[in-house]
gemmi code that builds the backbone of each chain (N, CA, C; Angstrom):
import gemmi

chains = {
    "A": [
        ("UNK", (-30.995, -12.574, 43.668), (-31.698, -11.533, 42.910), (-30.940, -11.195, 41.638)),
        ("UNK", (-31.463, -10.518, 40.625), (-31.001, -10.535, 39.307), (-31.400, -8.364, 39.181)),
        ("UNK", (-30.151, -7.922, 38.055), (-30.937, -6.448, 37.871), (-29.858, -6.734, 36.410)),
        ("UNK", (-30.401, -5.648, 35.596), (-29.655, -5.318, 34.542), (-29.252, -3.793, 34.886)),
        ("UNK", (-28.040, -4.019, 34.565), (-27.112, -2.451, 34.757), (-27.398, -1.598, 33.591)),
        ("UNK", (-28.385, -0.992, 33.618), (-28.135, 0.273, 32.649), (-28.006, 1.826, 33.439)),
        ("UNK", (-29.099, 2.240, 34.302), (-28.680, 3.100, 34.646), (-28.956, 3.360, 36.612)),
        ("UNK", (-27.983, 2.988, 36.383), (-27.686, 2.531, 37.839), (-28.891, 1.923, 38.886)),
        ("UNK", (-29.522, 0.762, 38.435), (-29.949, 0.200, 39.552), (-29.880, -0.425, 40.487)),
        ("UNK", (-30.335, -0.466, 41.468), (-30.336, -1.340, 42.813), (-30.529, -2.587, 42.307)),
        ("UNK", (-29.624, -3.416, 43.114), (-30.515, -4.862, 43.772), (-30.182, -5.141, 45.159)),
        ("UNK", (-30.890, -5.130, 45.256), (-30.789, -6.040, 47.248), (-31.196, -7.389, 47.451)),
        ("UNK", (-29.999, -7.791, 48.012), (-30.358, -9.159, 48.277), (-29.948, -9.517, 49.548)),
        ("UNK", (-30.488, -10.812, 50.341), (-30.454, -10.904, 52.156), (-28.614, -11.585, 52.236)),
        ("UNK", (-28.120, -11.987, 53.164), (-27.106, -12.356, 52.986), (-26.845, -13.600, 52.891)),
        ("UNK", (-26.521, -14.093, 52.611), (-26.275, -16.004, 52.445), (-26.732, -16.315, 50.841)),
        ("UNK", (-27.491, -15.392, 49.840), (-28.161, -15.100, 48.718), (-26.875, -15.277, 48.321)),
        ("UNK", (-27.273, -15.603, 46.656), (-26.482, -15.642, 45.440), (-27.014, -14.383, 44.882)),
        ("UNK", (-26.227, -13.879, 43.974), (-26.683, -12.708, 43.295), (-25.896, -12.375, 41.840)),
        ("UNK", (-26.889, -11.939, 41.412), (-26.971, -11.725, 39.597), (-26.683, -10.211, 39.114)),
        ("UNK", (-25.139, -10.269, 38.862), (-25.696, -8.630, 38.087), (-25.360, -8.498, 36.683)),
        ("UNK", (-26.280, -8.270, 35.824), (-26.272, -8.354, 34.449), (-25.331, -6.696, 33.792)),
        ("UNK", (-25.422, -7.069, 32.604), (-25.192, -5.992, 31.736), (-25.235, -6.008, 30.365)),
        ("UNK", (-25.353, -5.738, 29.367), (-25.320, -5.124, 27.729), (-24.271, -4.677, 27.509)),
        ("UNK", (-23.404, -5.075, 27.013), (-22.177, -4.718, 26.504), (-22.703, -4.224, 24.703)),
        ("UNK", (-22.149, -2.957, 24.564), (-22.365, -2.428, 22.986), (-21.883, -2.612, 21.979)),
        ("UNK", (-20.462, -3.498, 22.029), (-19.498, -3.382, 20.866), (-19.410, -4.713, 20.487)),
        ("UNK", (-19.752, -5.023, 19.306), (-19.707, -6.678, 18.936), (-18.190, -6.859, 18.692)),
        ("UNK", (-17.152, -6.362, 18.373), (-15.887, -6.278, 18.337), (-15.022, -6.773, 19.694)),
        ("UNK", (-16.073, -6.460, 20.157), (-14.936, -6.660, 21.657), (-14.731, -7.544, 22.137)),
        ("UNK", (-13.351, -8.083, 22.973), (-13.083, -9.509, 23.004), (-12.618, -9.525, 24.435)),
        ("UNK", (-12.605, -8.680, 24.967), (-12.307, -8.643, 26.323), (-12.968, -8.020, 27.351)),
        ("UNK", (-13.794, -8.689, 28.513), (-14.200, -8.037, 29.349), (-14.230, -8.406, 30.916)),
        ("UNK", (-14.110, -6.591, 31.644), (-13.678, -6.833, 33.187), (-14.939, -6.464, 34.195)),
        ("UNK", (-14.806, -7.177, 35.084), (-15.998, -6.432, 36.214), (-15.095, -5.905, 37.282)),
        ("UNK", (-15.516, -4.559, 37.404), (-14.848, -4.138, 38.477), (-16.182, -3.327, 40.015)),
        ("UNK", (-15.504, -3.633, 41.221), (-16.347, -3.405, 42.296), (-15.916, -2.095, 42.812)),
        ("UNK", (-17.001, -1.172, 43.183), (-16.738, 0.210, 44.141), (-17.020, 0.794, 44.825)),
        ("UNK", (-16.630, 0.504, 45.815), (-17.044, 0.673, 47.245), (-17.106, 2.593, 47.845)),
        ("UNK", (-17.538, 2.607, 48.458), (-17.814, 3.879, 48.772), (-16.784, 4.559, 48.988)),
        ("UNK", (-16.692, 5.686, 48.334), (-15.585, 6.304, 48.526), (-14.089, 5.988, 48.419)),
        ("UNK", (-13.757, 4.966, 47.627), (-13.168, 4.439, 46.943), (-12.683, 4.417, 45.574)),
        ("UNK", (-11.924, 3.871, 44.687), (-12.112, 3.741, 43.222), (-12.063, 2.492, 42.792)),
        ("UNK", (-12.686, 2.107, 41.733), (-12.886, 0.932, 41.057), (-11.609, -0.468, 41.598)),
        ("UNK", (-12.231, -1.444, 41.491), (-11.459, -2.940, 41.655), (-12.142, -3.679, 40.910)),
        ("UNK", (-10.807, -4.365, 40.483), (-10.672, -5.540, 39.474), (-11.245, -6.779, 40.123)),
        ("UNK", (-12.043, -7.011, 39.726), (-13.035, -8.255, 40.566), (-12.606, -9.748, 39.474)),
        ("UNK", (-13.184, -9.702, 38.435), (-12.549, -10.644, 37.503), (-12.691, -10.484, 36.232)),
        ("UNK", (-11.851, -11.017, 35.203), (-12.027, -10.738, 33.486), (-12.581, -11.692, 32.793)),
        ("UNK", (-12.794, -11.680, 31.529), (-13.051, -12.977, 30.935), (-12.873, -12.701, 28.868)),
        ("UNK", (-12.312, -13.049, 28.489), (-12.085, -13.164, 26.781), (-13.096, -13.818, 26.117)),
        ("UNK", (-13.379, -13.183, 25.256), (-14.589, -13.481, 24.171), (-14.485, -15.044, 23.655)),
        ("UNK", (-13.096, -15.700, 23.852), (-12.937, -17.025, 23.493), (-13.436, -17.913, 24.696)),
        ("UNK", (-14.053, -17.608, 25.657), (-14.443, -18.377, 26.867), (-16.105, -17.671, 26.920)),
        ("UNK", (-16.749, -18.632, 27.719), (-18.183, -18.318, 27.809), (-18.309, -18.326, 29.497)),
        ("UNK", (-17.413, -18.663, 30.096), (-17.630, -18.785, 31.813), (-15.883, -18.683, 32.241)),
        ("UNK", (-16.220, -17.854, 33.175), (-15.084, -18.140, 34.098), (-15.344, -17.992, 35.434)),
        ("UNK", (-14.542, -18.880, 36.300), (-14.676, -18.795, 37.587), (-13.716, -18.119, 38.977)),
        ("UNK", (-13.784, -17.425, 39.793), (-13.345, -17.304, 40.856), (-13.483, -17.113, 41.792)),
        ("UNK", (-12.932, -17.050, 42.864), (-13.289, -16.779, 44.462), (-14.652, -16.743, 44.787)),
        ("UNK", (-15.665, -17.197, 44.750), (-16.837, -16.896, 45.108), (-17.964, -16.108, 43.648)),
        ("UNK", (-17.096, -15.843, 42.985), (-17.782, -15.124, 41.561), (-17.227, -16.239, 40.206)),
        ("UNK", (-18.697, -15.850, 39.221), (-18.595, -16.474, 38.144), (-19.020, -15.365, 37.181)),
        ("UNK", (-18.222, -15.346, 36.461), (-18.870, -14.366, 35.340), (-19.219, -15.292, 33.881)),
        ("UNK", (-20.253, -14.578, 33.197), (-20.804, -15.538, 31.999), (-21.028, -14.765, 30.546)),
        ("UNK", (-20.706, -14.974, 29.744), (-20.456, -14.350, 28.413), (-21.208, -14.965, 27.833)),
        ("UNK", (-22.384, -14.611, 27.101), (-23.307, -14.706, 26.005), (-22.665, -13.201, 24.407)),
        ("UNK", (-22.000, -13.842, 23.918), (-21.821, -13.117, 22.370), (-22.580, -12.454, 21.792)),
        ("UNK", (-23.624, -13.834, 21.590), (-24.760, -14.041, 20.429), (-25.575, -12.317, 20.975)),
        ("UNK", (-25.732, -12.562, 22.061), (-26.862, -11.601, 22.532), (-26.000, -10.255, 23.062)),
        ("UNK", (-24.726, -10.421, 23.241), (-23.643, -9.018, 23.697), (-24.151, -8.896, 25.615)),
        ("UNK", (-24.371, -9.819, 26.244), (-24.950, -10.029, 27.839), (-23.512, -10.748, 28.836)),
        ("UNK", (-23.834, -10.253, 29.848), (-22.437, -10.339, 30.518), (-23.111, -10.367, 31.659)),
        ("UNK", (-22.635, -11.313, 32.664), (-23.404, -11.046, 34.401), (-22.307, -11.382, 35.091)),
        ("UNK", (-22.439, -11.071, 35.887), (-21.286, -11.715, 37.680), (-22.744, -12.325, 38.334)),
        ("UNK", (-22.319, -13.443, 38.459), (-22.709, -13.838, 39.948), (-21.754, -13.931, 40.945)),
        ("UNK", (-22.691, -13.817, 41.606), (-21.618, -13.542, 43.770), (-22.380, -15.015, 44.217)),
        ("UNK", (-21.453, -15.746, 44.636), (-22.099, -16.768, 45.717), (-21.925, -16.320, 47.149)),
        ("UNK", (-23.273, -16.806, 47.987), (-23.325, -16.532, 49.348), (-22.736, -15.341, 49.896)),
        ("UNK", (-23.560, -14.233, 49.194), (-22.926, -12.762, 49.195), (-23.228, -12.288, 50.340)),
        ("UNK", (-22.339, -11.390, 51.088), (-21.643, -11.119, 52.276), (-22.041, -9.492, 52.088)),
        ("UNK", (-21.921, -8.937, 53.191), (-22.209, -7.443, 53.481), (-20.915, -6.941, 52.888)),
        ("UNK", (-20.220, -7.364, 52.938), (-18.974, -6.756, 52.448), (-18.767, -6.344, 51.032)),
        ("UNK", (-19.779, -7.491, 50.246), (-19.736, -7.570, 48.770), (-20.993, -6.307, 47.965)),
        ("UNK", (-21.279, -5.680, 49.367), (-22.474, -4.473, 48.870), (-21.360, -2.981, 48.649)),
        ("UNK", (-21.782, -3.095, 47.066), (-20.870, -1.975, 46.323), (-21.323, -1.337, 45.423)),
        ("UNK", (-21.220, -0.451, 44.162), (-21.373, -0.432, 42.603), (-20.606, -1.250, 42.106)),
        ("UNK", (-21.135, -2.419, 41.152), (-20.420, -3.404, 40.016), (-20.626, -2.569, 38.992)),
        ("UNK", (-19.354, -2.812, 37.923), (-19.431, -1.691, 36.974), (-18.924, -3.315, 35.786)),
        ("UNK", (-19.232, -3.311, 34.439), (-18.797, -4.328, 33.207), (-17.964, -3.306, 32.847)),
        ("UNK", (-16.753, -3.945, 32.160), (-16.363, -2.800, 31.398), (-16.350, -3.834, 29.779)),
        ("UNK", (-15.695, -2.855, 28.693), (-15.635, -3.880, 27.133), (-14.433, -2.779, 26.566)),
        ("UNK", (-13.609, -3.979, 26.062), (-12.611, -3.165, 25.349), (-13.350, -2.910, 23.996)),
        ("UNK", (-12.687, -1.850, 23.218), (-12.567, -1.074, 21.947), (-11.268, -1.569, 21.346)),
        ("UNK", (-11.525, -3.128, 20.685), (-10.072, -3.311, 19.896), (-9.725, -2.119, 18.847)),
        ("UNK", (-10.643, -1.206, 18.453), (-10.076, -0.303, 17.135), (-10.213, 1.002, 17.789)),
        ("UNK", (-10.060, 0.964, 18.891), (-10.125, 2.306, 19.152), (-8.726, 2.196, 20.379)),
        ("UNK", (-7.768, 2.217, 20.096), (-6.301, 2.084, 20.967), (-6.629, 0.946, 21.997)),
        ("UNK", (-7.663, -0.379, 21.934), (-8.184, -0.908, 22.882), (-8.404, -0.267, 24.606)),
        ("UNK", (-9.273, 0.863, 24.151), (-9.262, 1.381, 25.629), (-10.483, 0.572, 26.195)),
        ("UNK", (-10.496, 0.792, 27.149), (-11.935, -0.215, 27.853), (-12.940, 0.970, 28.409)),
        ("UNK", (-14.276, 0.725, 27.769), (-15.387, 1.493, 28.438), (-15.811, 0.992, 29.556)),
        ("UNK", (-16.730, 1.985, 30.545), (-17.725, 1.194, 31.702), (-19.478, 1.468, 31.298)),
        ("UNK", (-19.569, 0.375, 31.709), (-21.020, 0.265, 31.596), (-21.829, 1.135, 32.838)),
        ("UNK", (-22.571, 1.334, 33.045), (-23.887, 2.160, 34.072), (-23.342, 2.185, 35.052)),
        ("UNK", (-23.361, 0.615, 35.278), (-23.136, 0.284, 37.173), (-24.246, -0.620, 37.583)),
        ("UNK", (-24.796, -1.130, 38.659), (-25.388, -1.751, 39.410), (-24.843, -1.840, 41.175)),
        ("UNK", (-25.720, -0.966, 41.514), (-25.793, -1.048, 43.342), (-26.053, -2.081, 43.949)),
        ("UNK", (-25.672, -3.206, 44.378), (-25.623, -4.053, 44.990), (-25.641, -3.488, 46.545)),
        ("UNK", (-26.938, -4.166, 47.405), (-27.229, -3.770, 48.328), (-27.473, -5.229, 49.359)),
        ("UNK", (-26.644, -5.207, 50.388), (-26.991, -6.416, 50.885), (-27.229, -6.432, 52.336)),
        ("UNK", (-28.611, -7.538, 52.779), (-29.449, -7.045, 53.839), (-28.775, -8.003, 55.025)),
        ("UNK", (-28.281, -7.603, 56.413), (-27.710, -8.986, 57.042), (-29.299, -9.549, 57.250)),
    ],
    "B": [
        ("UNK", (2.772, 1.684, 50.626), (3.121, 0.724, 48.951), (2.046, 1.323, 48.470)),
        ("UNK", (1.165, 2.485, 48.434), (-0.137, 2.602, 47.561), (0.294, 2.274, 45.867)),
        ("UNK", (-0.441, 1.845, 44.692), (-0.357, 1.470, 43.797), (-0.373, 2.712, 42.714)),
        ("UNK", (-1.712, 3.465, 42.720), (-2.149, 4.915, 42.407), (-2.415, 5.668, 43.216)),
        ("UNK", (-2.022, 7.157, 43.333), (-2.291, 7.958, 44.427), (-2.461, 9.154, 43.802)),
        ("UNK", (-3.448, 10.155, 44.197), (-3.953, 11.210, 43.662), (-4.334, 11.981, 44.872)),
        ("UNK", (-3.863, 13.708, 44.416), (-4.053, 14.561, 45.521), (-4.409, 15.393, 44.925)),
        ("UNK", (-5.183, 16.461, 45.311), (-5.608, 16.647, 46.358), (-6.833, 15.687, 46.921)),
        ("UNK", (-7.212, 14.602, 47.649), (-8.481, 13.909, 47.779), (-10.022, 14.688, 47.495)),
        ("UNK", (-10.025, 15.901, 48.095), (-11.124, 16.747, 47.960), (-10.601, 18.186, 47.201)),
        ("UNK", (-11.223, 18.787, 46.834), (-10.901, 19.782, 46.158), (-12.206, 20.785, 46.004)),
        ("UNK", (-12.227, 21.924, 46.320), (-13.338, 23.014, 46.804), (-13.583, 23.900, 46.087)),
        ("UNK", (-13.915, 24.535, 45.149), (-13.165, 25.935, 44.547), (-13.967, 26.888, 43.814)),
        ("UNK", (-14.109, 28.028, 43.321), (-15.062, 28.837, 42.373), (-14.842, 28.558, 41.222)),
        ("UNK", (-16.261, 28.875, 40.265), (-15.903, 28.718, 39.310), (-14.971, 30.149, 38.586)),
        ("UNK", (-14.589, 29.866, 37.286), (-13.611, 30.327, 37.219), (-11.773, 30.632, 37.189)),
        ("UNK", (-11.739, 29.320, 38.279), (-10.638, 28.973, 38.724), (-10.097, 28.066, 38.166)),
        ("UNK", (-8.739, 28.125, 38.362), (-8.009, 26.953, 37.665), (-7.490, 26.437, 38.490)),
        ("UNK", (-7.163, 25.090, 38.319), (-6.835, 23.789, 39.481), (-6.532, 22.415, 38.899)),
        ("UNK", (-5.077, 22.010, 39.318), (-4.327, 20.720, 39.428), (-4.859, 20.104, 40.203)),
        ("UNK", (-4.992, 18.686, 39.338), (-5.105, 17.151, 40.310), (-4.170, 16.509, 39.933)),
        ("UNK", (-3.096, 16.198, 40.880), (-2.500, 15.069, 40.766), (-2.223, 13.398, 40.703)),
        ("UNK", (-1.490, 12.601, 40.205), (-1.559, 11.586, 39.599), (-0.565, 10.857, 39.749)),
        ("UNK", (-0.299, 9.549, 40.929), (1.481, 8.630, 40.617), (0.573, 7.849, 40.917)),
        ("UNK", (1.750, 6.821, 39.683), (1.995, 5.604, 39.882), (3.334, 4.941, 40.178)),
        ("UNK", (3.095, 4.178, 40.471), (4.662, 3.217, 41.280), (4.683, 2.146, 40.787)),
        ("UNK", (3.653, 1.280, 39.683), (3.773, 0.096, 39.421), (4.384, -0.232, 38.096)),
        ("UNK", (5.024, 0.919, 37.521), (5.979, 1.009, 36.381), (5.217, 1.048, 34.906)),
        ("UNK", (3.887, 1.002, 34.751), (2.907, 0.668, 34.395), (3.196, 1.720, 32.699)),
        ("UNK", (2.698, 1.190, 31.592), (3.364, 1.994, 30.586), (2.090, 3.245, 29.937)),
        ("UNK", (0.664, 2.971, 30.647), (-0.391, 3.474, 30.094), (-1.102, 4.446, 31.432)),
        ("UNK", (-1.370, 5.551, 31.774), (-1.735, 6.241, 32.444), (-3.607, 6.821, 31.960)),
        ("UNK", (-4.510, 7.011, 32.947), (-5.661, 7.637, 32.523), (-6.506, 8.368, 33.240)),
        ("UNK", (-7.464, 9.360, 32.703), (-8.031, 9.891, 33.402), (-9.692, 9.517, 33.618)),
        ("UNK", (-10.642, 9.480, 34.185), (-11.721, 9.135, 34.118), (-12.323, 10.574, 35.331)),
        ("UNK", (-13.832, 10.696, 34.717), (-14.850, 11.512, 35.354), (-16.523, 10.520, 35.607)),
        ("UNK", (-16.349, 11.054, 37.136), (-17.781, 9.867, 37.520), (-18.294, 10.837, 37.775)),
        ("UNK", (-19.523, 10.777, 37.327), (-20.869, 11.529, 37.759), (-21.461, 11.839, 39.089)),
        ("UNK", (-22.787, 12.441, 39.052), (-23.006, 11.772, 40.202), (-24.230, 10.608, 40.116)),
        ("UNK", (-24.453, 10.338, 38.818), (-24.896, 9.312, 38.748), (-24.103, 7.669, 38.854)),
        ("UNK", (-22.921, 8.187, 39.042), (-22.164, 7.070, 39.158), (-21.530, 6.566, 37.910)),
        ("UNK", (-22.008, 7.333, 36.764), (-21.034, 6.740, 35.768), (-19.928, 7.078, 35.252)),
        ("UNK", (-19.053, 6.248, 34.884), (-17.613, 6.310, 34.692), (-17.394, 6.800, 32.929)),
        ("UNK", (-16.554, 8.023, 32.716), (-16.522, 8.282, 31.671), (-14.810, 8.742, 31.233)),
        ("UNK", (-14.230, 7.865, 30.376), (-12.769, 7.925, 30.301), (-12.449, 9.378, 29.232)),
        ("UNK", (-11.532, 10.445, 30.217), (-10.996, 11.349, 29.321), (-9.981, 10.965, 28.477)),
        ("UNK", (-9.012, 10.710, 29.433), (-7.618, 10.599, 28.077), (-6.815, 9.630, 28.668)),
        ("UNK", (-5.761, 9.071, 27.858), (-4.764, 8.434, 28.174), (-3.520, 8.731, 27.767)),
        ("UNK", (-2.634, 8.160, 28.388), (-1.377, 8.664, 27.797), (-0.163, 7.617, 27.809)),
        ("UNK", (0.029, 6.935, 26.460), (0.976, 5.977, 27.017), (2.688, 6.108, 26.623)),
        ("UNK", (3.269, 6.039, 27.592), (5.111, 6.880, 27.332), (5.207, 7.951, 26.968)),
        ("UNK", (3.945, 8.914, 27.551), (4.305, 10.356, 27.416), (3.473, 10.741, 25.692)),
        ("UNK", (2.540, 10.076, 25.320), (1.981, 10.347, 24.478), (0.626, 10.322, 24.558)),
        ("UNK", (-0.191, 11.244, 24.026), (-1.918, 11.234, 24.294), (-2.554, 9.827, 23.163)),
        ("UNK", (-2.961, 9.189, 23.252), (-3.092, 8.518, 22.919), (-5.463, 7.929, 22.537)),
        ("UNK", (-5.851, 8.878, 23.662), (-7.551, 9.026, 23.508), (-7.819, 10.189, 24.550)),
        ("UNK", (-8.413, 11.015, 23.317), (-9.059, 12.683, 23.880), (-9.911, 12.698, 23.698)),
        ("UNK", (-11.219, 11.785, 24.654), (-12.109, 11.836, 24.292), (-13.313, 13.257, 23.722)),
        ("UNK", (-14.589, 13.770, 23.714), (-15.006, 15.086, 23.590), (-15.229, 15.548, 24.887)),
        ("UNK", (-13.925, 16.084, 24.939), (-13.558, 17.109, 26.568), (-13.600, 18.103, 26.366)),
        ("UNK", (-13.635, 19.460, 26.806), (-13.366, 20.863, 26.661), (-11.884, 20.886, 26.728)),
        ("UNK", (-11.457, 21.545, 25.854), (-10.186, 21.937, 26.014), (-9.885, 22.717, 27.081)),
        ("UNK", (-10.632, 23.131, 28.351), (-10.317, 23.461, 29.542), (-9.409, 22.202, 29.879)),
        ("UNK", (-9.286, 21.204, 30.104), (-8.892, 20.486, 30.889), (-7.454, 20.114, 29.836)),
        ("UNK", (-6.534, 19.613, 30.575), (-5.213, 19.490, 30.053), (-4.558, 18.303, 30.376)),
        ("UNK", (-3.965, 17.201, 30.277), (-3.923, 16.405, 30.877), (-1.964, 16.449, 30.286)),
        ("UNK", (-0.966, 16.699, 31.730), (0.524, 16.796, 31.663), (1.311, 15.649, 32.357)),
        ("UNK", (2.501, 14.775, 31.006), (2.863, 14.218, 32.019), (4.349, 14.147, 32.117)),
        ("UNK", (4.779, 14.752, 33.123), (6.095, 15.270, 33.422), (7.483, 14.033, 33.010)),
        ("UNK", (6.180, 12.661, 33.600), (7.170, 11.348, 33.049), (5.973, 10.316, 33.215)),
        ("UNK", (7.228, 8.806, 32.854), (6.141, 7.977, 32.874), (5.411, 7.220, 34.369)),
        ("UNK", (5.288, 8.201, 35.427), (5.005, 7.727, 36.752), (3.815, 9.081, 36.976)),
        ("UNK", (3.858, 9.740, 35.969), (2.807, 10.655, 37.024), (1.878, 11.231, 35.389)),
        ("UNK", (0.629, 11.645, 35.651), (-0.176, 12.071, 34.936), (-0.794, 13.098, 35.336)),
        ("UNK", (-0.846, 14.304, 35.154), (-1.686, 15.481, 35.965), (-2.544, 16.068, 35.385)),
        ("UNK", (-4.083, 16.173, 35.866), (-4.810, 16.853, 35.339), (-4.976, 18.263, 35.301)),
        ("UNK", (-5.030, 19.112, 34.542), (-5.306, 20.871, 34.483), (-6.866, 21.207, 34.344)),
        ("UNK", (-6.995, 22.380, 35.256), (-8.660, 22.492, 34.535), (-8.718, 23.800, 34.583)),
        ("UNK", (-8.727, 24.877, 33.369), (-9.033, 25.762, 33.632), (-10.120, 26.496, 33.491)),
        ("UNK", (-10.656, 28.027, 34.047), (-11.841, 28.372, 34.269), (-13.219, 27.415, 34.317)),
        ("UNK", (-13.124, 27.082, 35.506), (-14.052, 26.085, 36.188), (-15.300, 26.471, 36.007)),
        ("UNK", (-16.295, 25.211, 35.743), (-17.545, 25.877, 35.846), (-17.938, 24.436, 36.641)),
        ("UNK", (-19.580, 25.073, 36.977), (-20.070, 24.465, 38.268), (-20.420, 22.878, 37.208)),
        ("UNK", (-20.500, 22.147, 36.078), (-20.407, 21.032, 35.737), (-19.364, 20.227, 35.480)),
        ("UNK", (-18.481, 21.290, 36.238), (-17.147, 20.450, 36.340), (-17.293, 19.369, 37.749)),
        ("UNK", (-17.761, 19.798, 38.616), (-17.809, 18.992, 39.748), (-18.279, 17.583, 39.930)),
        ("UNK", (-17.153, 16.698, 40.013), (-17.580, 15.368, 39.474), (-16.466, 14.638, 40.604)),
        ("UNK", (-16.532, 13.298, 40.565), (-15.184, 12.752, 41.269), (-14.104, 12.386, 39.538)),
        ("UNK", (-12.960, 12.326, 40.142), (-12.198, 12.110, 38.677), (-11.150, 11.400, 38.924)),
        ("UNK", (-10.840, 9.918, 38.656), (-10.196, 9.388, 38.592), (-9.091, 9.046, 37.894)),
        ("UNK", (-7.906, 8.484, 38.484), (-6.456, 8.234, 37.611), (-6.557, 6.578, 37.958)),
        ("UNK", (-6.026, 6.227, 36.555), (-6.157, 4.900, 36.502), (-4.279, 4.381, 35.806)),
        ("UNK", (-4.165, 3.291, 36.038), (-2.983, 3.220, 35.130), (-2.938, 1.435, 34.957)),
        ("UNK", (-2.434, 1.319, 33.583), (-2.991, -0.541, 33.243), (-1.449, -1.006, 32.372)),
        ("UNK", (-0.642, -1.658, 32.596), (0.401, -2.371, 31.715), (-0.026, -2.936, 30.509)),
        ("UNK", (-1.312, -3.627, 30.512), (-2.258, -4.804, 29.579), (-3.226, -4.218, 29.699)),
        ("UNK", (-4.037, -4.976, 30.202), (-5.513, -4.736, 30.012), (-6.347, -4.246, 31.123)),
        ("UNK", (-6.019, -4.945, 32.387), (-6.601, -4.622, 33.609), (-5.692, -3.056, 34.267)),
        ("UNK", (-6.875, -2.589, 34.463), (-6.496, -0.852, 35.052), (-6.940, -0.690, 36.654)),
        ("UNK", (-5.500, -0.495, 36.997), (-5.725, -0.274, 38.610), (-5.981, 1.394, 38.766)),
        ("UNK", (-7.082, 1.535, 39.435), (-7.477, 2.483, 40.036), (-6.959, 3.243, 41.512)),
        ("UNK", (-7.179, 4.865, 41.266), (-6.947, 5.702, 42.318), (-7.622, 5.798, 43.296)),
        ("UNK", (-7.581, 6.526, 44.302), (-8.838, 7.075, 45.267), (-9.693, 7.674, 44.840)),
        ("UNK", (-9.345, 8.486, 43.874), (-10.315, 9.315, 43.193), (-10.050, 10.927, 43.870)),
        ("UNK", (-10.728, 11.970, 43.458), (-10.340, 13.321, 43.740), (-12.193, 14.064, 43.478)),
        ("UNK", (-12.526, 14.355, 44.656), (-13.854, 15.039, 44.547), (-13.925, 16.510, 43.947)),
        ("UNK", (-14.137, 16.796, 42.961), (-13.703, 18.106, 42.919), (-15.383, 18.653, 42.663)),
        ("UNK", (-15.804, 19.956, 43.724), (-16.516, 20.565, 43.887), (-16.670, 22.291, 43.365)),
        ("UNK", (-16.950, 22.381, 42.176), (-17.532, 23.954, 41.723), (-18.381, 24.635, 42.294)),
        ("UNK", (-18.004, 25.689, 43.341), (-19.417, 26.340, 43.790), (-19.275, 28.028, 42.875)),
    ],
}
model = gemmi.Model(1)
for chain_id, residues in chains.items():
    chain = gemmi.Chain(chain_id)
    for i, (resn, *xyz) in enumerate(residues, 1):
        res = gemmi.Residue()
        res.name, res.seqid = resn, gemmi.SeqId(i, " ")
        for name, pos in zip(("N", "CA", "C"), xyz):
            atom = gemmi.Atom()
            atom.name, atom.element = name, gemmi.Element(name[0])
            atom.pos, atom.b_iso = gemmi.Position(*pos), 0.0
            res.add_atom(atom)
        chain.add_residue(res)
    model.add_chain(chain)
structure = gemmi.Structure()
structure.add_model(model)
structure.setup_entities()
């Protein structure tokens, strides 16, 4: 399943599913960006990063994908697990602003056994 | 070994009141921060502070104060509380780029 994160939507997907969570990043400046996961009652985790000089990166079960042109950013989850049902949050640094990093909306990731 | 740790976890209180949240880190880390989540879930960064310097204040009320005694702890102040203060509020702290996160601190205005 696929959602775009603006203001906090769901996606649900069954388990053994791949899953898509998009986002809009605002700052054409920015050259660095993180996805972080948050689990209930919890605080944010560093899931994976990726630099404006790369268009894909891969890990553990996640791929994240950088489109510039358009300022679009997604995680995919392979063969996503109950465990992997959280809020995904994008974040984007502010190189001219002390490079602090913003967060985007979020996206609820909901997963069905 | 927690990484970031923040107390009080929950926090209850009238408005009006003034109230510390606390803030360590242990990972030697040179940049400290504060963040407020909604209850829509979104994450909104107050301030930072790196070697004891403010460094982004975002548009906060100057109710809130953000003290840091050194470079391991960051504490938030909030005074005369009002009921849109009640948010969860997180301490974050990042060497580079990636920012490890707290438990977070529920703080409730009734």
């Amino acid at each position: 399943g696929e959602s775009v994160g603006l203001h906090l939507p769901t996606l649900s997907v069954q388990e053994g599913d791949n899953s898509i969570i998009n986002c809009a990043y605002s700052n054409s400046a920015s050259d660095y960006f993180i996805w972080y996961k948050q689990e209930s009652g919890k605080g944010p985790q560093f899931i994976i990063d990726i630099r404006s000089n790369m268009d894909k990166r891969q890990g553990q079960r996640v791929t994240v994908l950088l489109n510039k042109t358009v300022k679009h950013l997604s995680l995919q989850i392979a063969a996503t697990q109950p465990g992997d049902s959280a809020v995904y949050f994008c974040a984007e640094n502010f190189p001219y602003n002390n490079n602090d990093m913003r967060f985007g909306a979020g996206t609820r990731l909901t997963v069905k056994p | 070994d927690t990484a970031v740790s923040q107390t009080p976890k929950y926090l209850v209180t009238q408005m009006g009141n003034d109230k510390s949240i606390k803030c360590e880190q242990n990972l030697g880390h040179d940049t400290m921060y504060w963040y407020k989540q909604d209850s829509k879930k979104f994450l909104k960064i107050m301030f930072s502070y790196n070697n004891k310097e403010l460094i982004i204040n975002e548009t906060v009320p100057n109710r809130f104060s953000p003290k840091s005694p050194d470079k391991a702890h960051l504490n938030l102040h909030i005074n005369s509380l009002e009921l849109g203060d009640s948010a969860v509020y997180f301490c974050a702290s990042s060497h580079l780029d990636e920012q490890y996160f707290g438990p977070g601190t529920r703080l409730t205005v009734t």
